[in-house]
GUNUFI-87947 format. One record per residue (C-alpha): residue number from 1; residue in three letters; x, y, z. Coordinates in nm, 4 decimals. Each point is the difference from the previous one (the first is absolute). Layout:
+------+------+----------+----------+----------+
| resi | resn |       xx |       yy |       zz |
+------+------+----------+----------+----------+
|  NUM |  ALA |        X |        Y |        Z |
...
+------+------+----------+----------+----------+
//
This chain:
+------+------+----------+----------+----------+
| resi | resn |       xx |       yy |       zz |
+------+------+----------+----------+----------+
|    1 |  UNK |  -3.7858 |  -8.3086 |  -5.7844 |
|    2 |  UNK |   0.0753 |  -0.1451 |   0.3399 |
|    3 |  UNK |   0.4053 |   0.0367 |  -0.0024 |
|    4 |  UNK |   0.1009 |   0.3640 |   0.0911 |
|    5 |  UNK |   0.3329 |   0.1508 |   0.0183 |
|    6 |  UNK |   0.1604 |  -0.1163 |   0.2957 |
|    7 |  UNK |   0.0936 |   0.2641 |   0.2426 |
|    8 |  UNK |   0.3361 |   0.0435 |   0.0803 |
|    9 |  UNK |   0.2061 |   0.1584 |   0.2586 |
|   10 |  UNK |   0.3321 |   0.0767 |  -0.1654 |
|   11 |  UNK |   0.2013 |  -0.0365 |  -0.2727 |
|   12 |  UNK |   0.1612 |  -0.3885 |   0.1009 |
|   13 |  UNK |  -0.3234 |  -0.1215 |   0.0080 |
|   14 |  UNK |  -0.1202 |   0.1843 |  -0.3444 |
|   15 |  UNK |   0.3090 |  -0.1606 |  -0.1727 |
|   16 |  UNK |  -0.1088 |  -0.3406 |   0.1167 |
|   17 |  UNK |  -0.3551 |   0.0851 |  -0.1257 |
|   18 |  UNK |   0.1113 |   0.1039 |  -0.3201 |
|   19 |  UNK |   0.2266 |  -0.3075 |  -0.0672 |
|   20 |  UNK |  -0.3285 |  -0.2578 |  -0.0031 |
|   21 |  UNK |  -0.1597 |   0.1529 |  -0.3020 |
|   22 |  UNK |  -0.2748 |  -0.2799 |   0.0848 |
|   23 |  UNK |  -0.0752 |   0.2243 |   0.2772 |
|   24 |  UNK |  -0.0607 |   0.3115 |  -0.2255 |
|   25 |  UNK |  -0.0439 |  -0.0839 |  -0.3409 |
|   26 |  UNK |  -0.4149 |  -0.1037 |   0.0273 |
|   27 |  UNK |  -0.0211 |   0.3284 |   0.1562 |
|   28 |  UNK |   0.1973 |   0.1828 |  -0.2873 |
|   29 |  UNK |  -0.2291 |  -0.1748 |  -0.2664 |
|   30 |  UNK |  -0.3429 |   0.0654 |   0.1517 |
|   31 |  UNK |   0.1006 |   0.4056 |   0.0377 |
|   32 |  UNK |   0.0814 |  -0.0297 |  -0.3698 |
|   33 |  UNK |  -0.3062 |  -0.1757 |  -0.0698 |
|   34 |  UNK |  -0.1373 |   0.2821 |   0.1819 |
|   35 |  UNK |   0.0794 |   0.2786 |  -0.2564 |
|   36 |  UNK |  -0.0361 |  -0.2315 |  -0.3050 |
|   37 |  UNK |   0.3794 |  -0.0775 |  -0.0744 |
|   38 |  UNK |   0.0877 |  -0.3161 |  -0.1519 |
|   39 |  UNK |   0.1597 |  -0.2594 |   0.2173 |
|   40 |  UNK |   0.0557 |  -0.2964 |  -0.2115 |
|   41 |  UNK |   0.3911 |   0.0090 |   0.0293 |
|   42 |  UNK |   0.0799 |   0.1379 |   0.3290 |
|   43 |  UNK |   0.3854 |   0.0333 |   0.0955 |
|   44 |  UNK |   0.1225 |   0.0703 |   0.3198 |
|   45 |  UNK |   0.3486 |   0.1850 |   0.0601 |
|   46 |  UNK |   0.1870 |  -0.1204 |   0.2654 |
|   47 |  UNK |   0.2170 |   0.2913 |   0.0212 |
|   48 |  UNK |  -0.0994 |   0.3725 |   0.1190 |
|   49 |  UNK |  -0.1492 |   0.1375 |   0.3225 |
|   50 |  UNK |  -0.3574 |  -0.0608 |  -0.0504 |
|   51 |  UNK |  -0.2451 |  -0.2135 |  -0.1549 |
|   52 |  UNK |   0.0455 |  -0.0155 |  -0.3470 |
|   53 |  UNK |  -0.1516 |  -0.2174 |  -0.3025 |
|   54 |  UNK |  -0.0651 |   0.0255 |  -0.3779 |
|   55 |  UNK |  -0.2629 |  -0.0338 |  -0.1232 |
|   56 |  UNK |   0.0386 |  -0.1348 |  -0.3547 |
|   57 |  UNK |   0.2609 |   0.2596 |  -0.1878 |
|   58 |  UNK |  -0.2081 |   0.2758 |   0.0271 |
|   59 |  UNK |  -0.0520 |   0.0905 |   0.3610 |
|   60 |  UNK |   0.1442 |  -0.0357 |   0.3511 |
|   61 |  UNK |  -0.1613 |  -0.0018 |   0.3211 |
|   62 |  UNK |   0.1917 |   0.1412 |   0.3191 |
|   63 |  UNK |  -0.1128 |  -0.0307 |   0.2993 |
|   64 |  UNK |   0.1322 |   0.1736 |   0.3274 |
|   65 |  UNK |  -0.0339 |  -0.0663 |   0.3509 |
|   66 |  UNK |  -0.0994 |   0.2243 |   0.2543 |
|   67 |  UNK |   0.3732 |   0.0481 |   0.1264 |
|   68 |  UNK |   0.1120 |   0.0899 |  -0.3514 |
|   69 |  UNK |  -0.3184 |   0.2081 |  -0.0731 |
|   70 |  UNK |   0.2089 |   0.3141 |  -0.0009 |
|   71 |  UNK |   0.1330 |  -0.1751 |  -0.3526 |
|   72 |  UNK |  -0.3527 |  -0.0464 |  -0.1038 |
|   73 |  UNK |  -0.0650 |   0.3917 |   0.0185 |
|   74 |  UNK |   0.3433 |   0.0931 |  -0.1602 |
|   75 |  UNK |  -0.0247 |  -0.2320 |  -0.3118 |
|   76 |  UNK |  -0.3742 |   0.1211 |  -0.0668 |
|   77 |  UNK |   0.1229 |   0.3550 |   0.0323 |
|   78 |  UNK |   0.3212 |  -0.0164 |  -0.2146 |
|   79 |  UNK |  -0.2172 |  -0.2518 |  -0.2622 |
|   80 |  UNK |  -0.2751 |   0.3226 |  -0.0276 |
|   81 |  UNK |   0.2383 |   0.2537 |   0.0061 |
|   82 |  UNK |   0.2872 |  -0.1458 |  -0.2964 |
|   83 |  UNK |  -0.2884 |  -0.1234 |  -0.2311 |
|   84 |  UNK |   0.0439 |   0.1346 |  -0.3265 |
|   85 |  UNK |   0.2978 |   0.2126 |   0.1611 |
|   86 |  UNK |   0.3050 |  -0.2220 |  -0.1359 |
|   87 |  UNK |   0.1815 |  -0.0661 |  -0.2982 |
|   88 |  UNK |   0.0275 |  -0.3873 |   0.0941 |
|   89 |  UNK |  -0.3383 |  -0.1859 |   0.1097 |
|   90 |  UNK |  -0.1619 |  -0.0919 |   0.3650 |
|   91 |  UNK |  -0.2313 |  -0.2154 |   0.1374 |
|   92 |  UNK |  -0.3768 |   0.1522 |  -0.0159 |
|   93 |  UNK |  -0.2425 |  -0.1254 |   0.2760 |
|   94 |  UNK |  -0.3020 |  -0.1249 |  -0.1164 |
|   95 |  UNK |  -0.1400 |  -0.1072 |   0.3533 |
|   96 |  UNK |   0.0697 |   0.0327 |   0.3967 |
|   97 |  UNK |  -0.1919 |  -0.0322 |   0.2486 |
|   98 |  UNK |   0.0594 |  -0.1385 |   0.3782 |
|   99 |  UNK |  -0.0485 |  -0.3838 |   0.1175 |
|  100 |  UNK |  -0.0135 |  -0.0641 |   0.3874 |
|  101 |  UNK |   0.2088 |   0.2719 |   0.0584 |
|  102 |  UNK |   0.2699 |  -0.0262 |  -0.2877 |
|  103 |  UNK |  -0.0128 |   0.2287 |  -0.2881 |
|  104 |  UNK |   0.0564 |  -0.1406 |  -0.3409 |
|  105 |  UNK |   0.0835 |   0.1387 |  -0.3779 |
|  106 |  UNK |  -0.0643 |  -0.1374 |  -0.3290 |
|  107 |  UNK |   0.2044 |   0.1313 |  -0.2500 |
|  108 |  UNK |   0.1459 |  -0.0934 |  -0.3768 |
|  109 |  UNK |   0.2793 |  -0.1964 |  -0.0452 |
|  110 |  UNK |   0.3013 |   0.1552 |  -0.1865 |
|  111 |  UNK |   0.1535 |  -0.1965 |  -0.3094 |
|  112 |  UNK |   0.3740 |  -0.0615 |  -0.0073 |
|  113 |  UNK |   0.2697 |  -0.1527 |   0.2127 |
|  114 |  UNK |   0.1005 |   0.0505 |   0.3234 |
|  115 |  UNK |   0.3285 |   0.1906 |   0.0461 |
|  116 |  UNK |   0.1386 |  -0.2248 |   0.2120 |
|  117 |  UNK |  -0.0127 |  -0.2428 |  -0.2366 |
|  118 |  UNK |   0.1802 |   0.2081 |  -0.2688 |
|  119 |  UNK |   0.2735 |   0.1672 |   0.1365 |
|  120 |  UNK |   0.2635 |  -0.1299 |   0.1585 |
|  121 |  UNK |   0.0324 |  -0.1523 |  -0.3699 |
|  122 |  UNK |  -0.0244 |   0.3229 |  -0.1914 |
|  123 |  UNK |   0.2966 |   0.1713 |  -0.1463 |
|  124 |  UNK |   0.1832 |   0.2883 |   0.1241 |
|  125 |  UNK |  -0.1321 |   0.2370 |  -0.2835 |
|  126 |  UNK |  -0.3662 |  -0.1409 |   0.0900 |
|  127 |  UNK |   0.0302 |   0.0408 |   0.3692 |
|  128 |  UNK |   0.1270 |   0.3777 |  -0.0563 |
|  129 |  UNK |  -0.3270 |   0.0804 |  -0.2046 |
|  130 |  UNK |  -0.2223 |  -0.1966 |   0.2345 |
|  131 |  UNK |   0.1388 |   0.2348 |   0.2739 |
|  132 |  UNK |  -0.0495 |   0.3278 |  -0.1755 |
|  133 |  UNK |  -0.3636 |  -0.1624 |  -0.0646 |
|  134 |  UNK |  -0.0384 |  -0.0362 |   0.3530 |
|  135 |  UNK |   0.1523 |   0.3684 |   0.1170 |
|  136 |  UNK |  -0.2100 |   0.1614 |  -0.2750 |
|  137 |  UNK |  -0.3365 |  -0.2291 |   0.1591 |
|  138 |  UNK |   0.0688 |   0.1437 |   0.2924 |
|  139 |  UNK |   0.0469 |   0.3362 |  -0.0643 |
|  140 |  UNK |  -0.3167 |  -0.0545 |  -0.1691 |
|  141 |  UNK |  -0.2087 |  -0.1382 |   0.2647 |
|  142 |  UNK |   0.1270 |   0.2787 |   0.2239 |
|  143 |  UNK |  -0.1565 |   0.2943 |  -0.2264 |
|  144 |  UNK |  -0.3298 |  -0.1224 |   0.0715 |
|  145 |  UNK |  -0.1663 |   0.1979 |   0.2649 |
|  146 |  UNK |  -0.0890 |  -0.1581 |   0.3102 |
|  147 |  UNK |  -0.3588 |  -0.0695 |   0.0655 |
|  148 |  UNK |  -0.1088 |  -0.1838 |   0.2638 |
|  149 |  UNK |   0.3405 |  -0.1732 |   0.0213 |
|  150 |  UNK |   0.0985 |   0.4097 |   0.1888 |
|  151 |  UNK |  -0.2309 |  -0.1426 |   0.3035 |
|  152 |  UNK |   0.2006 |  -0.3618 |   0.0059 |
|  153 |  UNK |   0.1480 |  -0.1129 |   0.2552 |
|  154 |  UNK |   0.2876 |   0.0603 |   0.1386 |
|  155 |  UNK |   0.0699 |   0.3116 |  -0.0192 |
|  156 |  UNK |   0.3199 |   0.0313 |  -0.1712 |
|  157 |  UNK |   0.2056 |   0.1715 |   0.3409 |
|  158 |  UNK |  -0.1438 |  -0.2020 |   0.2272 |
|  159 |  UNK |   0.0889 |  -0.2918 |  -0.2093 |
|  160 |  UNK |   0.3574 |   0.1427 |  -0.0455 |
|  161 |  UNK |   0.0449 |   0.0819 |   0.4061 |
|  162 |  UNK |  -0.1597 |  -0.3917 |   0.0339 |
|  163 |  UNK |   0.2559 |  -0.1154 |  -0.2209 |
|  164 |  UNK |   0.2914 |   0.1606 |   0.1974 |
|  165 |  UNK |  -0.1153 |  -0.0828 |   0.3357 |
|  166 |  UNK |   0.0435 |  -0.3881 |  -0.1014 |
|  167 |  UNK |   0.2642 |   0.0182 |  -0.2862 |
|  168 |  UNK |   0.2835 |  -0.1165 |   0.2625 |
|  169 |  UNK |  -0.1734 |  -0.2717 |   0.1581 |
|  170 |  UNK |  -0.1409 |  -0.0866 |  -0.3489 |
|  171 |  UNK |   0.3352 |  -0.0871 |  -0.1525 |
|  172 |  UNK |   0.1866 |  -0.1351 |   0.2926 |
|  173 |  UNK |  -0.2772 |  -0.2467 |   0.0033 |
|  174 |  UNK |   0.0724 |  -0.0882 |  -0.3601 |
|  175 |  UNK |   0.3260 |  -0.0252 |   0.0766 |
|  176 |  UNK |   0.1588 |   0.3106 |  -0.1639 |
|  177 |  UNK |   0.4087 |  -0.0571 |  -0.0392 |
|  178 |  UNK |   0.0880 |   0.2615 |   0.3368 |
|  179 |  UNK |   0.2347 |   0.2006 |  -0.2446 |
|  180 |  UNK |  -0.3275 |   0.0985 |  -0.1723 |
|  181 |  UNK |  -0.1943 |   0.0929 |   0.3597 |
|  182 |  UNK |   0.2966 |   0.1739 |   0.1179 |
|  183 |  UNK |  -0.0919 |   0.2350 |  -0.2214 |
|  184 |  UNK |  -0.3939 |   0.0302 |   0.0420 |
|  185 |  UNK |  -0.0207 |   0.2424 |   0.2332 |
|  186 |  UNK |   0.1607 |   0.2665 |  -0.1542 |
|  187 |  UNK |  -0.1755 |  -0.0976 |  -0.3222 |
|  188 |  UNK |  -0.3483 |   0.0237 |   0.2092 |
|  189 |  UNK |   0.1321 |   0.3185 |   0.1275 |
|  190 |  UNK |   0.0579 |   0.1335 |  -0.3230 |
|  191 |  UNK |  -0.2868 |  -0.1315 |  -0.1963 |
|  192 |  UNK |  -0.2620 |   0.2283 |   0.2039 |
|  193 |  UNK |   0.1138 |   0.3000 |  -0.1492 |
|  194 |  UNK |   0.0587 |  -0.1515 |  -0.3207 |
|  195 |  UNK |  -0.2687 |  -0.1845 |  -0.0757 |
|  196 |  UNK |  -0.3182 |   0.2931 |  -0.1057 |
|  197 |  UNK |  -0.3130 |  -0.0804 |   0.2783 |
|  198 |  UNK |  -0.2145 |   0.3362 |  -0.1444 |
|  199 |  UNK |   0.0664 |  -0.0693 |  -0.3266 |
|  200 |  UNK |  -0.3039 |  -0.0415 |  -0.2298 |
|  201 |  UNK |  -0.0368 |  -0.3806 |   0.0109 |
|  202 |  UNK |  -0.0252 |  -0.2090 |  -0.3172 |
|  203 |  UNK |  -0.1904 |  -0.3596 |  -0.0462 |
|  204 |  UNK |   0.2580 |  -0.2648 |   0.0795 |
|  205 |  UNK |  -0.0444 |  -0.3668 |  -0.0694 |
|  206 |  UNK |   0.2735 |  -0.0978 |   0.2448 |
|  207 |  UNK |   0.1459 |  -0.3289 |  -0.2328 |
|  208 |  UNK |   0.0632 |   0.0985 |  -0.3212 |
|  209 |  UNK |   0.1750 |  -0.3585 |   0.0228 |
|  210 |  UNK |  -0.0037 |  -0.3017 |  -0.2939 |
|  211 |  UNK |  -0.2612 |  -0.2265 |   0.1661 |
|  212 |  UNK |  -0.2519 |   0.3925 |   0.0171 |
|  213 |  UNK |   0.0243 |  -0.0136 |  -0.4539 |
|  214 |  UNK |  -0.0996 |  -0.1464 |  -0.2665 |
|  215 |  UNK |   0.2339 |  -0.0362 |  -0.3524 |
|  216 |  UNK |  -0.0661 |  -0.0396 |  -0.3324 |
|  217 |  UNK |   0.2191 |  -0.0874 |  -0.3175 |
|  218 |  UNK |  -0.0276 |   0.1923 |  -0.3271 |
|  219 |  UNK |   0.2740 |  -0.1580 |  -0.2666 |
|  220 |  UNK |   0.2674 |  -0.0743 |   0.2736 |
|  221 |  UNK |  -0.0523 |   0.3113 |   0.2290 |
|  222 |  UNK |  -0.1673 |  -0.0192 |   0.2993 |
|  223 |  UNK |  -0.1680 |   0.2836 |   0.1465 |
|  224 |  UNK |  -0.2507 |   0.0802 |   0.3069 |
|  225 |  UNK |  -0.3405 |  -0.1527 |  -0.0728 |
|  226 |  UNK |  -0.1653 |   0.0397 |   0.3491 |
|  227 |  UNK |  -0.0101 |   0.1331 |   0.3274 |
|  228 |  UNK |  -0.2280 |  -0.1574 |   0.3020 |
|  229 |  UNK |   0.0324 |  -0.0193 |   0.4215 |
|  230 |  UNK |  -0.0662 |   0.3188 |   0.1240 |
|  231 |  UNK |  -0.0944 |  -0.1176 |   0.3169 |
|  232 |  UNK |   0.3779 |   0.2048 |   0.2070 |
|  233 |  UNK |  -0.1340 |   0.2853 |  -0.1902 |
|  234 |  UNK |   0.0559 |   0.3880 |   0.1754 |
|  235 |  UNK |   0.0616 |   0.3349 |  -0.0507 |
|  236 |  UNK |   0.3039 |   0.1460 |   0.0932 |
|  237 |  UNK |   0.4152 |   0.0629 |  -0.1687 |
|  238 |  UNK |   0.0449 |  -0.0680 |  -0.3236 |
|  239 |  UNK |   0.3253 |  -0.1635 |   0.0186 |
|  240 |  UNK |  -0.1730 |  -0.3019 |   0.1838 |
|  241 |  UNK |  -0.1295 |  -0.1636 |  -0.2736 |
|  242 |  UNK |   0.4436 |   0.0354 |  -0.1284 |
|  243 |  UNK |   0.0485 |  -0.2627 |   0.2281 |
|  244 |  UNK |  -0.1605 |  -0.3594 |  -0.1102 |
|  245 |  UNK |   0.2209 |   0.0307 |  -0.3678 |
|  246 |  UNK |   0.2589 |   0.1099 |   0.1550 |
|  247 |  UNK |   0.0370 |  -0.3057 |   0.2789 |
|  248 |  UNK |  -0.1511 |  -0.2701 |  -0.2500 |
|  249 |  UNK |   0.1111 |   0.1260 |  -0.3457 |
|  250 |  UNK |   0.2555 |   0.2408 |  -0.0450 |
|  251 |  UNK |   0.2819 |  -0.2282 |   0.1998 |
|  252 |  UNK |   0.2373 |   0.2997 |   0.0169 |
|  253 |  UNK |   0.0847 |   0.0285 |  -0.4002 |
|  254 |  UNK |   0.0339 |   0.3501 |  -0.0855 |
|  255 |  UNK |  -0.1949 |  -0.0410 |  -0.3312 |
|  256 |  UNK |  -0.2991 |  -0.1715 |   0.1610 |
|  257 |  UNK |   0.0173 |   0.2907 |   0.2772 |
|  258 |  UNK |   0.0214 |   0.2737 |  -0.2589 |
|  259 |  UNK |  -0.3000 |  -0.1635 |  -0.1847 |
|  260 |  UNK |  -0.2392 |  -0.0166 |   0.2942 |
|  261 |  UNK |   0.0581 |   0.3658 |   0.1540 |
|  262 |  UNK |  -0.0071 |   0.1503 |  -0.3740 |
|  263 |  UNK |  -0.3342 |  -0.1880 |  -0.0970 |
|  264 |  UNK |  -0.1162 |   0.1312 |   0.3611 |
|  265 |  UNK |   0.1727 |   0.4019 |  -0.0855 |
|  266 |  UNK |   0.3207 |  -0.0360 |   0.1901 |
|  267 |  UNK |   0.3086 |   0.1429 |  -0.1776 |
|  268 |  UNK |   0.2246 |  -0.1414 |   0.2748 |
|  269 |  UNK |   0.0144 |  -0.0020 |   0.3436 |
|  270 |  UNK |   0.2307 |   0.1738 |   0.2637 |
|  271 |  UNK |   0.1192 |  -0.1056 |   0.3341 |
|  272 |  UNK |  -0.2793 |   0.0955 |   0.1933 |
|  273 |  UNK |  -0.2672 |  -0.1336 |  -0.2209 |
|  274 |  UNK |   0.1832 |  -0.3693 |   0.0084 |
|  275 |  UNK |  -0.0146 |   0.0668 |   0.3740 |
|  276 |  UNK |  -0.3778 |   0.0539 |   0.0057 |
|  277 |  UNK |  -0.0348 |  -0.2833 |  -0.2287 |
|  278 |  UNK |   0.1936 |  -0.1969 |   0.2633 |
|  279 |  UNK |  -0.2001 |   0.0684 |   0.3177 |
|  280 |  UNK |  -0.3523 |  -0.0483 |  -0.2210 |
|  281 |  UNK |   0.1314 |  -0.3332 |  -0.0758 |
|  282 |  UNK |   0.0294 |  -0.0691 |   0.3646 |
|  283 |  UNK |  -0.3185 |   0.1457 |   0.0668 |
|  284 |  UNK |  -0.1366 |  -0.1686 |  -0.2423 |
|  285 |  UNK |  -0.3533 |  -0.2078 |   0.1666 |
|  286 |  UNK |   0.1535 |  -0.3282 |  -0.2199 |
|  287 |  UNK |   0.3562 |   0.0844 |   0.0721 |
|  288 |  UNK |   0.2338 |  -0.3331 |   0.0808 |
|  289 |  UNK |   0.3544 |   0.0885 |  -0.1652 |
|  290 |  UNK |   0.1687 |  -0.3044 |   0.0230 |
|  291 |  UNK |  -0.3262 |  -0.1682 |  -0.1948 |
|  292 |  UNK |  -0.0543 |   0.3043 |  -0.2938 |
|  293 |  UNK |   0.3047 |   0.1375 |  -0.1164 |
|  294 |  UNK |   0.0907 |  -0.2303 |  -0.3113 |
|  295 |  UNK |   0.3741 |   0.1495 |  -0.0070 |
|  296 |  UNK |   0.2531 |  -0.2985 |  -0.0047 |
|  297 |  UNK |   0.2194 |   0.0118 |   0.3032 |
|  298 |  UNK |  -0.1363 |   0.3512 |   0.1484 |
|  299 |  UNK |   0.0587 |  -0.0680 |   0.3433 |
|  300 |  UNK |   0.3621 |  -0.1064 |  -0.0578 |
|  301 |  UNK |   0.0621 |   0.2872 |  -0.2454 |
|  302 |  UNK |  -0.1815 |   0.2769 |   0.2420 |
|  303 |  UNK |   0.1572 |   0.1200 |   0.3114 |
|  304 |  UNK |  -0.2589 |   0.1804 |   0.1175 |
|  305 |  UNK |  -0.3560 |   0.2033 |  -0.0764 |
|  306 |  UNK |   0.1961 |   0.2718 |  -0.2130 |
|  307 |  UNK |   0.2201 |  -0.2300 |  -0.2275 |
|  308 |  UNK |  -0.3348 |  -0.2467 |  -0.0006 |
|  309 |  UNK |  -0.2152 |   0.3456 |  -0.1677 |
|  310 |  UNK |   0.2644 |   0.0337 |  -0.2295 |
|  311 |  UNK |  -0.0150 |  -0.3887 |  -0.1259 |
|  312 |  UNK |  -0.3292 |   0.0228 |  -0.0407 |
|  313 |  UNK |  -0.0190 |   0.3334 |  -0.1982 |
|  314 |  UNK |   0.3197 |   0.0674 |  -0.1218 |
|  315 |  UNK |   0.0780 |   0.3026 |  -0.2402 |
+------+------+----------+----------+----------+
//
């Protein structure tokens, strides 16, 4: 066909691409007309990082653009790798291929709701199991070997010594309270030797977050249905993957704490563990404090990083 992918020189100008489906869509239908997938009722997600639209409710296209092709590689490798591997399901790809320079996925669409959708409605008792779901899920997903997702980059130190480098001019940027950044440079000081760099690595998805899962309802309870985006996916320290419940979903309550770190195979954790925690949550590629934790009133009731660990896993 005679529109191609435009080519674009950073990420401003993707976004702007991306926001006039018109612009994208045709091209999105004629590479699924391309493999034989149906493309009667095409939907288009406006949220996400790349190009992204169902096609009917069986399949999804996703289509990445050259500056985000390192996503393309990671969620084809973790997608190959977990098939078959979880107790929970995936997406499976069912096509890919490369248009103008941006590789694409097909892949089946998961039933069930989005957790977004569900939980900040949920009861307490509900959000407590769907947290020891989610620690048990990813203790699964990181007794999978690696595969091809042990040659992804980056490299998990290099990643770690990138996210150091920048963690101070990262959150005074985002306008980190000072009493917190007082206290980053010990914390960075600290978290190099306690944060493992040789350790065997283990697959992490990076955003084991509400908007990353799918739910579904069986008499009343709801339970984990789903798990898709794999495109932040690494290898590297297990506790990462601790860290998007713990922001988004476990708000500080002891129970909901206890739930998520037993499902994942923690009795409890000690000083220096909520300290390592701490500084991966800093370090964290995503990290933006003031917009993830979901504890009422933290910054008031914090006076710095080491009463701000505590909050967030007490016990």
């Amino acid at each position: 066909m005679s529109i191609k992918l435009a080519d674009l020189a950073d990420a401003a100008s993707f976004r702007a691409f991306r926001s006039v489906s018109a612009q994208w869509l045709p091209i999105a239908l004629d590479i699924a007309r391309s493999h034989g997938l149906d493309t009667g009722s095409p939907h288009v997600f406006a949220t996400g990082t790349n190009l992204v639209v169902g096609l009917g409710d069986k399949l999804i296209l996703k289509i990445f653009p050259p500056l985000l092709a390192a996503q393309f590689v990671s969620e084809r490798a973790a997608l190959t790798q977990l098939a078959g591997r979880l107790p929970l399901p995936i997406p499976e790809i069912v096509a890919e291929g490369m248009r103008d320079g941006w590789p694409y996925l097909a892949m089946t669409r998961l039933a069930g709701t989005l957790g977004s959708e569900v939980w900040p409605q949920l009861p307490e008792p509900q959000k407590e199991r769907l947290l020891r779901q989610i620690g048990e899920t990813i203790a699964a997903v990181q007794r999978v070997p690696l595969g091809e997702l042990a040659s992804v980059e980056p490299r998990w130190d290099a990643f770690m010594h990138a996210q150091m480098q920048g963690c101070k001019a990262r959150h005074e940027r985002l306008g980190l309270a000072p009493k917190f950044l007082a206290g980053l440079d010990d914390l960075l000081r600290d978290a190099a030797k306690l944060i493992p760099m040789d350790a065997p690595p283990v697959i992490l998805i990076g955003e084991y977050i509400p908007e990353n899962f799918l739910l579904a309802c069986d008499d009343g309870q709801w339970s984990l249905a789903g798990l898709f985006d794999f495109g932040d996916v690494l290898a590297g320290w297990r506790d990462y993957d601790l860290l998007g419940p713990s922001a988004f979903m476990a708000a500080g309550r002891p129970r909901r704490v206890k739930s998520l770190l037993e499902g994942f195979g923690y009795a409890r954790l000690d000083f220096a563990h909520k300290r390592r925690l701490m500084a991966l949550m800093l370090l964290h590629r995503a990290s933006d404090l003031n917009s993830h934790i979901c504890i009422e009133g933290w910054q008031e009731r914090a006076g710095d990083l080491i009463e701000l660990q505590e909050l967030i896993w007490p016990g």
